[in-house]
C-alpha positions in Angstrom: 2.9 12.3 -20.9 0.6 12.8 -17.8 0.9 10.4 -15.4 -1.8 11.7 -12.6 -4.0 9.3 -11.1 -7.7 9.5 -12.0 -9.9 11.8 -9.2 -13.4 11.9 -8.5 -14.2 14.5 -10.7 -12.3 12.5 -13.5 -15.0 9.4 -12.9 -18.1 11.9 -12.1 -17.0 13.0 -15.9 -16.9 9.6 -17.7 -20.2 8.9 -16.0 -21.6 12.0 -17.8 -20.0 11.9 -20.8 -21.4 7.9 -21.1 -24.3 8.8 -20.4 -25.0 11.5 -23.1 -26.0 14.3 -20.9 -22.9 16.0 -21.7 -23.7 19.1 -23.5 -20.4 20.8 -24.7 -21.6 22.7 -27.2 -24.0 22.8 -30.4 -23.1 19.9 -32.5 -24.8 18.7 -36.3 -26.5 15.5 -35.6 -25.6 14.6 -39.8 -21.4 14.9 -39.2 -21.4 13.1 -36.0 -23.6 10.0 -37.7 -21.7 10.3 -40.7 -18.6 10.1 -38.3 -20.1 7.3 -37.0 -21.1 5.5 -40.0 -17.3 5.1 -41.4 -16.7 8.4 -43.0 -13.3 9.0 -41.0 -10.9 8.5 -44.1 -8.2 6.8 -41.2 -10.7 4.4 -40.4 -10.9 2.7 -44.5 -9.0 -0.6 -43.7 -5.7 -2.2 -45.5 -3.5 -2.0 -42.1 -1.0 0.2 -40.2 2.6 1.1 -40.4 5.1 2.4 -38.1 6.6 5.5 -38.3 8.8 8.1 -36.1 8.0 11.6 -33.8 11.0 13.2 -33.9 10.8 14.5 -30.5 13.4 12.9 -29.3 15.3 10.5 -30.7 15.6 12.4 -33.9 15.6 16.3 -32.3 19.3 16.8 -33.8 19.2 14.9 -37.0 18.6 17.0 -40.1 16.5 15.7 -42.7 19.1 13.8 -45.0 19.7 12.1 -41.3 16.1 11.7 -40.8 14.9 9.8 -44.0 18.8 7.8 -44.5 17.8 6.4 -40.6 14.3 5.4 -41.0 15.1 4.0 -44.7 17.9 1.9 -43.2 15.6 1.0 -40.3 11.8 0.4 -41.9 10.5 3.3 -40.1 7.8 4.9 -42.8 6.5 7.9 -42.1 7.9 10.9 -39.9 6.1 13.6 -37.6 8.6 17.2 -37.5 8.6 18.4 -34.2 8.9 22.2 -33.8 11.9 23.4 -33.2 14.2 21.0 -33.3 17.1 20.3 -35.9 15.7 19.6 -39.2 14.3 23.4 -38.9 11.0 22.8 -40.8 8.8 26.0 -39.5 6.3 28.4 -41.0 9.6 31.2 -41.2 10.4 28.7 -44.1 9.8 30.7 -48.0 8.5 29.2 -50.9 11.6 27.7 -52.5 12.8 26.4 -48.9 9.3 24.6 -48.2 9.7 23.3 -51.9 13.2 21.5 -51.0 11.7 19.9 -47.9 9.4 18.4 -50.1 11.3 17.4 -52.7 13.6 16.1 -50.0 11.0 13.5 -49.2 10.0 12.7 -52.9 10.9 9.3 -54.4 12.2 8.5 -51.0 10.5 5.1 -48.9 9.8 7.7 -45.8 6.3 9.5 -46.1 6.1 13.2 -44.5 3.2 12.8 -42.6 2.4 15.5 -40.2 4.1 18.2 -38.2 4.0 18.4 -34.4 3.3 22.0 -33.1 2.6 23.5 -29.7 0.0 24.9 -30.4 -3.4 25.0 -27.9 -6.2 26.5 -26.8 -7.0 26.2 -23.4 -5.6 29.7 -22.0 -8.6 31.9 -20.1 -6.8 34.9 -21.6 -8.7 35.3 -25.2 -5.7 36.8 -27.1 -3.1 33.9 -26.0 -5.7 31.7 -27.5 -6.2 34.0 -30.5 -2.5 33.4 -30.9 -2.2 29.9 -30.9 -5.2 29.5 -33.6 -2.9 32.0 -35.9 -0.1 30.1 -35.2 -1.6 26.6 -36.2 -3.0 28.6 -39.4 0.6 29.2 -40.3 1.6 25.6 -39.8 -1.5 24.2 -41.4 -0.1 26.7 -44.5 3.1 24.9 -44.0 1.8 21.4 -44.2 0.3 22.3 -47.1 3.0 23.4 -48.8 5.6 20.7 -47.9 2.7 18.0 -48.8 2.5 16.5 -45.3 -1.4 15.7 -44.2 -1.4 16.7 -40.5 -0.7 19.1 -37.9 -0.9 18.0 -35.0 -2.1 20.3 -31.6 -2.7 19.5 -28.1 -4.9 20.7 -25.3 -2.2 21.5 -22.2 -4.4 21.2 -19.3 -7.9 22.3 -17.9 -7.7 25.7 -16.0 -9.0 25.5 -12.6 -9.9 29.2 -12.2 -12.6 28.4 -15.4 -15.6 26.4 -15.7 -14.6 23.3 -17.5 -17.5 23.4 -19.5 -16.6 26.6 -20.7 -12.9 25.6 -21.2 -14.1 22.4 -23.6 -16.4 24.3 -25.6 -13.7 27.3 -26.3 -11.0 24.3 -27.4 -14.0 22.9 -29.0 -14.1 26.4 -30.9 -10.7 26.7 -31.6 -10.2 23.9 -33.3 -13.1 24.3 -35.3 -11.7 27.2 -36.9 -8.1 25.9 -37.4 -10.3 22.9 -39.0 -12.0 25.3 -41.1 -9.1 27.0 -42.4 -7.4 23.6 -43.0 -10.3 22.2 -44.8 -9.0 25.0 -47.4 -5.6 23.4 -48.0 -6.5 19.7 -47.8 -5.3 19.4 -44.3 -6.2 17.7 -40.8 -6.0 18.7 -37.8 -4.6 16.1 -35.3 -5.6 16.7 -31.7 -2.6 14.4 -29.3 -4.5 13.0 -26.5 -2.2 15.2 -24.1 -1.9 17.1 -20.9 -3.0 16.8 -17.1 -6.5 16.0 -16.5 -7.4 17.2 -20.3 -5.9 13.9 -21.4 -9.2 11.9 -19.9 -10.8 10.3 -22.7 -13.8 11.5 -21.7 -12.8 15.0 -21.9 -11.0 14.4 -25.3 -14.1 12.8 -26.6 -15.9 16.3 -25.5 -13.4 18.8 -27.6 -14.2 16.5 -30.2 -17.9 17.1 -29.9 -17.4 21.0 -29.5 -15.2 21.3 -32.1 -17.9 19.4 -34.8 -15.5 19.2 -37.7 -14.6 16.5 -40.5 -10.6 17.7 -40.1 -10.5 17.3 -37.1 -9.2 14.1 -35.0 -7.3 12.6 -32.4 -3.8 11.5 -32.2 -3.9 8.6 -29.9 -0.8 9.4 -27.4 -0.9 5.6 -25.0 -1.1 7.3 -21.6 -2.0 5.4 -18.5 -5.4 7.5 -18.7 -6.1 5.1 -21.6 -7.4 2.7 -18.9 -10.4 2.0 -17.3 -10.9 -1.1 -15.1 -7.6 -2.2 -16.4 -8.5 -1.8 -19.9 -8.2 0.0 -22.8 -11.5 -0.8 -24.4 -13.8 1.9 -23.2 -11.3 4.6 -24.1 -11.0 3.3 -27.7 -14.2 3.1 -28.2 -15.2 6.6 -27.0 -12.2 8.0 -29.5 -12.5 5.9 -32.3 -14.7 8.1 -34.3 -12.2 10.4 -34.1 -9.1 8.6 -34.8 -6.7 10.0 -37.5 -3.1 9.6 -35.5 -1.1 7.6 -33.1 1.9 7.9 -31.1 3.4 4.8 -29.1 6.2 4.9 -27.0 7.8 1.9 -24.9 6.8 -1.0 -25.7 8.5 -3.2 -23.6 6.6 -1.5 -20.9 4.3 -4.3 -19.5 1.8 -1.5 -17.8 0.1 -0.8 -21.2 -1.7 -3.6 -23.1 0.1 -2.8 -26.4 -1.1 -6.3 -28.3 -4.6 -5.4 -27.2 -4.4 -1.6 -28.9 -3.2 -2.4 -31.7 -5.9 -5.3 -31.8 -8.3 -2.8 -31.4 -7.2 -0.5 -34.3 -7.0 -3.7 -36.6 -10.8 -4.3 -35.5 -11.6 -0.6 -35.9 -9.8 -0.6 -39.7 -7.0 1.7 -38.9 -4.9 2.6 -42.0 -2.5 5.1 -41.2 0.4 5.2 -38.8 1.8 4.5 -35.6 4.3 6.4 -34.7 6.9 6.4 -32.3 7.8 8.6 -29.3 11.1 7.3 -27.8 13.9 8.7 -25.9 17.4 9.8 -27.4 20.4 7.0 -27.7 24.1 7.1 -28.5 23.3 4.1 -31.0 19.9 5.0 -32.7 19.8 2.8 -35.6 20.2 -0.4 -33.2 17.3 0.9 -31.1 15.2 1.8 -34.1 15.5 -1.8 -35.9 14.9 -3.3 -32.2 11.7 -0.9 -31.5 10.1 -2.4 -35.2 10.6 -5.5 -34.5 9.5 -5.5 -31.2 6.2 -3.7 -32.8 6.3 -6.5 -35.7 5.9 -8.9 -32.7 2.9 -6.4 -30.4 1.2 -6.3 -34.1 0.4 -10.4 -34.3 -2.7 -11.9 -33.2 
C-alpha cells in the first residue's frame, strides 16, 4: 500500500482530471454514459459481503484450509493470491483446474477472483507484452475454475516517460486483456495500487483509456483515498468503475471506514469486500473479530 504524501503535481492532476480537460486517450462517448447510467453489473443493489485476499493471512493454507476457515468464520468469498500455498496458477491442466472448482462447489465460500501481478506500466514494450500474456493466461484460468475476476495493478508511473503516454499505454493494455476476457465471461479488476499511480485521479484516467465494459477498479483504502479529509471525491471519481474492494485494518482510526462503506451502500454496491490483513498465530480468533468489527463499520 503506498503511503506517499500527495505533491504538487499530484493536485495540478486532480485539477485537470476535474475539470475534463484530461485527454488520455480516444474514448466512446455511448460506454462511458452507459457506465454512467448504472450499467456496471457491481453497482445493481441488494448489499455487500465480506470476504478474504489471501495475501497474507491465508498465504500457507491450502484450499481445504482456506474454505474450512472462512466457513467456520462467515468470511464469503476468497481472492487466490499468486504464488502462495493453495497453488492455483495457469501451470494448472484441465482436470487440476476442474478439482479447484469442484473444491469450492456446494461449499458457503464463493471463488471470486484471483490476484495476479500482472501490469503494464514498464517503458520497455516487450515486458509489457508480457504481462498482457500473462493476464490472458490467468483470465483462461478464472475461467476455468469459475471465479469472475482477475485482478491487476498499475506499479507506479515511470519518471523517464511522459505520464500521458504511460496512462494511455495501461489504458491500452487493459483494454486488450478486457477484450480477451470479454470472451470467457470475465472482468478485469484493476487494484487501486502503487506510488503515485494510486491517485484517484490517475486511476480514474486508465479507466478512461482503457474504455471497456470488463474492466474496473478494485478499491484498495489507501491514505490517497482522501482529499480535504475525505473520502467523497475519490468515490465519486471511481464509482463508475467499481467492481472490487479490498479493506484492511479497520481499527485504524486514519481511514473513515463507516463513511466508505456508507458510500458503497449509497452507490448500490453488491459484491464483496474483502480483506487484506496480516498473518497471526491464531487466525480463526482474528478472522471472527475482523467480521464483527466490519458487522459494526457496516451500520448506519
Amino acid at each position: 500500500m503506498s503511503m506517499h504524501k500527495p505533491s504538487r503535481r499530484d493536485f495540478l492532476y486532480s485539477g485537470l482530471a476535474a475539470a475534463g480537460v484530461l485527454s488520455l486517450a480516444t474514448e466512446s462517448d455511448a460506454t462511458t454514459a452507459s457506465i454512467q447510467k448504472g450499467a456496471n453489473p457491481a453497482l445493481g443493489g441488494g448489499g455487500f459481503k465480506l470476504g478474504l485476499v489471501t495475501y497474507n493471512l491465508a498465504r500457507d493454507w491450502d484450499i481445504p484450509a482456506l474454505i474450512k476457515n472462512c466457513e467456520l468464520t462467515g468470511f464469503e468469498a476468497v481472492e487466490l493470491r499468486t504464488t502462495h500455498k493453495h497453488g492455483v496458477e495457469p501451470s494448472l491442466g484441465k482436470q487440476q483446474r476442474a478439482e479447484v472448482k469442484s473444491r469450492f462447489a456446494g461449499t458457503k465460500v464463493r471463488l471470486l477472483s484471483l490476484g495476479t501481478t500482472c501490469e503494464f506500466q514498464s517503458p520497455d514494450a516487450a515486458v509489457v507484452r508480457r504481462q498482457i500474456d500473462e493476464c490472458k493466461r490467468f483470465v483462461e484460468l478464472a475461467h476455468d475454475i469459475g471465479a469472475l475476476g482477475v485482478k491487476v495493478r498499475p506499479n507506479g508511473i515511470p519518471k523517464e516517460v511522459p505520464e500521458d503516454k504511460t496512462i494511455a499505454q495501461i489504458g491500452a493494455s487493459l483494454r486488450e486483456c478486457g477484450e480477451a476476457a470479454k470472451n470467457y465471461g470475465v472482468e478485469i479488476w484493476v487494484e487501486v495500487h502503487g506510488r503515485d499511480s494510486s491517485h484517484p485521479p490517475r486511476m480514474a484516467g486508465m479507466m478512461k483509456a482503457a474504455n471497456h465494459s470488463q474492466v474496473g477498479i478494485c478499491w484498495n483504502s489507501n491514505p490517497e483515498d482522501l482529499m480535504n479529509g475525505s473520502i467523497k471525491e475519490s468515490f465519486a471519481m471511481l464509482r463508475p468503475y467499481l467492481r472490487n474492494a479490498h479493506i484492511n485494518e479497520l481499527w485504524k482510526p486514519e481511514y473513515p471506514w463507516r463513511n466508505l462503506f456508507g458510500l458503497m451502500k449509497a452507490a448500490g454496491y453488491n459484491r464483496y469486500c474483502l480483506a487484506e490483513i496480516p498473518e497471526t498465530s491464531d487466525p480463526i480468533r482474528l478472522m471472527r473479530y475482523y467480521r464483527a468489527l466490519w458487522l459494526e463499520q457496516c451500520k448506519g
